[in-house]
C-alpha positions in Angstrom: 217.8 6.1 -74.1 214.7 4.5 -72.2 217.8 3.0 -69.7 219.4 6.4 -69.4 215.5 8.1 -68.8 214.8 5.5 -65.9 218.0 6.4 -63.9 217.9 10.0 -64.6 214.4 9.6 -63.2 214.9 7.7 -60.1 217.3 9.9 -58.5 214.8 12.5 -57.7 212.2 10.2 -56.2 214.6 9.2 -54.1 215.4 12.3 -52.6 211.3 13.1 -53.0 210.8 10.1 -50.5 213.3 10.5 -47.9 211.7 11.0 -44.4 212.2 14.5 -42.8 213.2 14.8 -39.4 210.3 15.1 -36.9 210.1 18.6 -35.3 210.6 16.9 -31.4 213.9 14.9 -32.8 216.5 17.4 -31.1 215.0 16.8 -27.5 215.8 14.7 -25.0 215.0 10.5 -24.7 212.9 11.5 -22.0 211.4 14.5 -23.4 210.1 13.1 -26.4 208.4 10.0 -24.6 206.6 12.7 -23.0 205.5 14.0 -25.9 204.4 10.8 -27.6 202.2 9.7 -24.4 200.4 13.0 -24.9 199.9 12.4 -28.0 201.3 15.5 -29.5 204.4 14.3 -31.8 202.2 14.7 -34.6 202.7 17.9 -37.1 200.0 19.8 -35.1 201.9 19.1 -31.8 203.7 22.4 -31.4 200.7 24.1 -31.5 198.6 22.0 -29.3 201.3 22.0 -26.6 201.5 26.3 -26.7 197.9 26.1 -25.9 198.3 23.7 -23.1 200.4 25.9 -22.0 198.3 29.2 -21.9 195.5 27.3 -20.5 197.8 26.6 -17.4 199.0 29.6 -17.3 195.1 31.2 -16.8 194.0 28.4 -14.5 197.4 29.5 -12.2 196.1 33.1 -12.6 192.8 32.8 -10.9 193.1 29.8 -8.8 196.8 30.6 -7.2 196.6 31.4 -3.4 197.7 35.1 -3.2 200.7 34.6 0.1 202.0 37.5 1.6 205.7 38.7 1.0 206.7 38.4 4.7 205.4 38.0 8.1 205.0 41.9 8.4 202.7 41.9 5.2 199.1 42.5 7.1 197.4 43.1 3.7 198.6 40.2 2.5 197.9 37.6 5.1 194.5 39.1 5.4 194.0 37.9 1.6 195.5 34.9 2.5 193.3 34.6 5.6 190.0 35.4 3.4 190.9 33.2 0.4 191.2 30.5 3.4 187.6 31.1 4.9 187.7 33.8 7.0 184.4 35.5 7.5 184.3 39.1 7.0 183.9 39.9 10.6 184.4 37.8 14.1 180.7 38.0 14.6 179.7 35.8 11.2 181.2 32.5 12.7 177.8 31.5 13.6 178.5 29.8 17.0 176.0 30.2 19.6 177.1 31.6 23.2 175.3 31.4 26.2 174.1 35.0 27.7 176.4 34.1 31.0 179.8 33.4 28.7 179.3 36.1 26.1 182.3 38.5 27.2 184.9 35.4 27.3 183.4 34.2 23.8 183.6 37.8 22.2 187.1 38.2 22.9 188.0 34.5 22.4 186.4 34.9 18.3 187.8 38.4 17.9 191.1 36.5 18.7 190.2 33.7 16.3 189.3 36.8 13.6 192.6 38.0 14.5 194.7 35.0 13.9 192.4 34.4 10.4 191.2 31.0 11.3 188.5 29.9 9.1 184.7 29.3 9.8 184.9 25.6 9.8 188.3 26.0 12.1 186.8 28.4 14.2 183.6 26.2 15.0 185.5 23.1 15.7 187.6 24.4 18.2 184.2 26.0 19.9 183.0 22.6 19.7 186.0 20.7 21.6 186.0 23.7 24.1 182.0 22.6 24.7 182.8 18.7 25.2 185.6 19.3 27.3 184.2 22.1 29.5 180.7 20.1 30.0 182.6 16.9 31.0 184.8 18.5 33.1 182.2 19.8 35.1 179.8 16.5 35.3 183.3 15.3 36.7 183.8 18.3 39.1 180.1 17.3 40.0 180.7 14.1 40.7 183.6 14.5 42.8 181.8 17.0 44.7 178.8 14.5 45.5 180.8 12.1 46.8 182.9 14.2 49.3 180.2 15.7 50.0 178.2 12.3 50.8 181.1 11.6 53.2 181.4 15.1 54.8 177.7 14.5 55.3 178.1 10.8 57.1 181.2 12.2 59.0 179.5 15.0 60.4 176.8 12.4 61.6 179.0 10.4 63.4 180.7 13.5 65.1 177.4 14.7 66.5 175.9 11.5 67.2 172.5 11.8 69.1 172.9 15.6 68.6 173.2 15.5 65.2 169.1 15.8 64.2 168.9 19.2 66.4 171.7 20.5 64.9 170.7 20.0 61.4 167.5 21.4 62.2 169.3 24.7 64.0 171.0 24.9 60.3 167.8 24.8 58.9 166.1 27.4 61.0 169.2 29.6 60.1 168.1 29.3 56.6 164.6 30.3 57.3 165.2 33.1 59.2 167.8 34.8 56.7 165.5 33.8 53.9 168.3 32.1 52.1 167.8 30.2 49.3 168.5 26.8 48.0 170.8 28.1 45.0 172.4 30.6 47.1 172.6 27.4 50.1 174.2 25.4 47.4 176.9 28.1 46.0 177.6 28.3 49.5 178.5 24.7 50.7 180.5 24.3 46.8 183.0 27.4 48.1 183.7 26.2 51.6 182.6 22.4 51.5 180.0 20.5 53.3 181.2 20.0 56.3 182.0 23.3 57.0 179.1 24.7 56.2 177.0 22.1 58.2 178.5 23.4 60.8 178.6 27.1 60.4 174.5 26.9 59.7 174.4 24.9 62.7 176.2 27.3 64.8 173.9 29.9 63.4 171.0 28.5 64.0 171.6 27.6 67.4 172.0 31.2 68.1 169.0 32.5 66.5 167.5 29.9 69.6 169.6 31.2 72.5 168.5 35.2 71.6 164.8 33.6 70.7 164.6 31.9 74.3 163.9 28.0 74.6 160.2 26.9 74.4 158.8 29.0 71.6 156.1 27.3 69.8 155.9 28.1 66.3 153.3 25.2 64.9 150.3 25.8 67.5 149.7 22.1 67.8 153.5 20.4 68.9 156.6 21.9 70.8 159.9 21.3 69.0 160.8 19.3 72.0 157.7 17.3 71.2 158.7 17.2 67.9 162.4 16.2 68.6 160.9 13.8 70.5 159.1 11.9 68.3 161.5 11.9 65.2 163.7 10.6 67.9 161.2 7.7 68.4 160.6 7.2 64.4 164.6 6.4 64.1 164.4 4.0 66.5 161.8 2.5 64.6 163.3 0.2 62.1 160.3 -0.3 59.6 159.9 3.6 59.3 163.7 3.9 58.9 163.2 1.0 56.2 160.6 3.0 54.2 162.0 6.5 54.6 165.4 5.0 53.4 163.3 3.6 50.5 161.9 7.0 49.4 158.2 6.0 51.3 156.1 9.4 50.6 154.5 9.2 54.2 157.6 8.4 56.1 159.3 11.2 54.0 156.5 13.8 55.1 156.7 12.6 58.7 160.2 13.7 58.5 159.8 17.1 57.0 157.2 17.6 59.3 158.9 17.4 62.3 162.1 18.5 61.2 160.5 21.7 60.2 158.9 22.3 63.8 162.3 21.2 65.4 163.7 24.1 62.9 160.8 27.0 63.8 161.3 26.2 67.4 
């Protein structure tokens, strides 16, 4: 009877022992090495992985980018646009602009409003715009030095021994309109240096044709005198020397008598 007890009993814990199938067993090779590197293959795994789920689902929720349904969706792409960066109105991009470019800047950050570029996209591209515009011009300025270096030597040549009383009639012309040196300087950048050499010149030596030859302006030396002796400084190789050489005195000199040639 004790035989017949121990087989009727070991059929049960047999059965009690036998492993039962693990709850990811019907998925996939791949699938359940998934599972097993996150760690959820366990009994509690179902339930872990439905809250990894609603967790994504939330984060989605709040952090997804709303996009607009199509190109004609204003609404929309101003969501987009905002979400992006976009301040609330074209004035809050905080870029300085100069008092003499504020029209163009106005309508060039309403634009950038428009097309719903960001703060930091908006101020980069002001930025570019700045260090291209300002070396563009110190170009433009340099180019215009130098022509305007060799209009000045050609114009020289051309009038030779004439060339001091003619700059001095250009002078005069500037004195007796009052013009000044901005206003020269906008001048000779719109027609060029040579050009308006000349056309001073030509004014000037009109003023002294309706004026009448002789007048004496400084009290104390003619312009002929005047002429005269600057004609006898440039002959003067040492004072040539020091003018060249920015020499105070030999500068004065110059202005001096360039100024009575230009009141005569």
């Amino acid at each position: 009877m004790a035989e017949s007890g121990l087989e009727t009993s070991g059929t049960p814990a047999s059965a009690e022992n036998a492993a039962a199938p693990q709850w990811y067993a019907g998925f996939d090779r791949e699938t359940q090495g998934y599972l097993q590197n996150k760690g959820w293959t366990h009994a509690q795994g179902p339930g872990e992985l439905v809250k990894a789920y609603r967790s994504l689902e939330r984060m989605n929720g709040v952090e997804r980018l709303p996009m607009p349904k199509d190109a004609s969706d204003v609404e929309g792409w101003n969501r987009t646009y905002d979400r992006l960066g976009r301040p609330k109105s074209w004035q809050d991009y905080g870029i300085e602009i100069p008092e003499d470019g504020r029209d163009y800047a106005d309508r060039m950050l309403q634009a950038f409003h428009q097309a719903g570029l960001s703060t930091k996209q908006a101020q980069m591209i002001a930025a570019e715009s700045d260090r291209y515009l300002a070396a563009a011009q110190a170009e433009g300025d340099q180019q215009f030095a130098n022509q305007s270096l060799a209009d000045l030597d050609a114009v020289r040549r051309e009038w030779g021994r004439e060339a001091d009383r003619k700059f001095a009639a250009g002078q005069r012309a500037g004195l007796a309109f009052g013009i000044e040196r901005p206003t020269m300087e906008k001048i000779e950048r719109a027609i060029g240096t040579r050009e308006f050499l000349s056309l001073m010149a030509r004014i000037g030596e009109g003023l002294t044709e309706d004026r009448g030859a002789g007048a004496n302006a400084s009290g104390f030396m003619t312009p002929e005198a005047a002429q005269a002796r600057l004609n006898d400084l440039k002959s003067d190789q040492g004072w040539v020397k020091r003018y060249l050489s920015g020499d105070s005195n030999a500068r004065a000199d110059y202005d001096r008598l360039i100024s009575v040639v230009a009141a005569g």
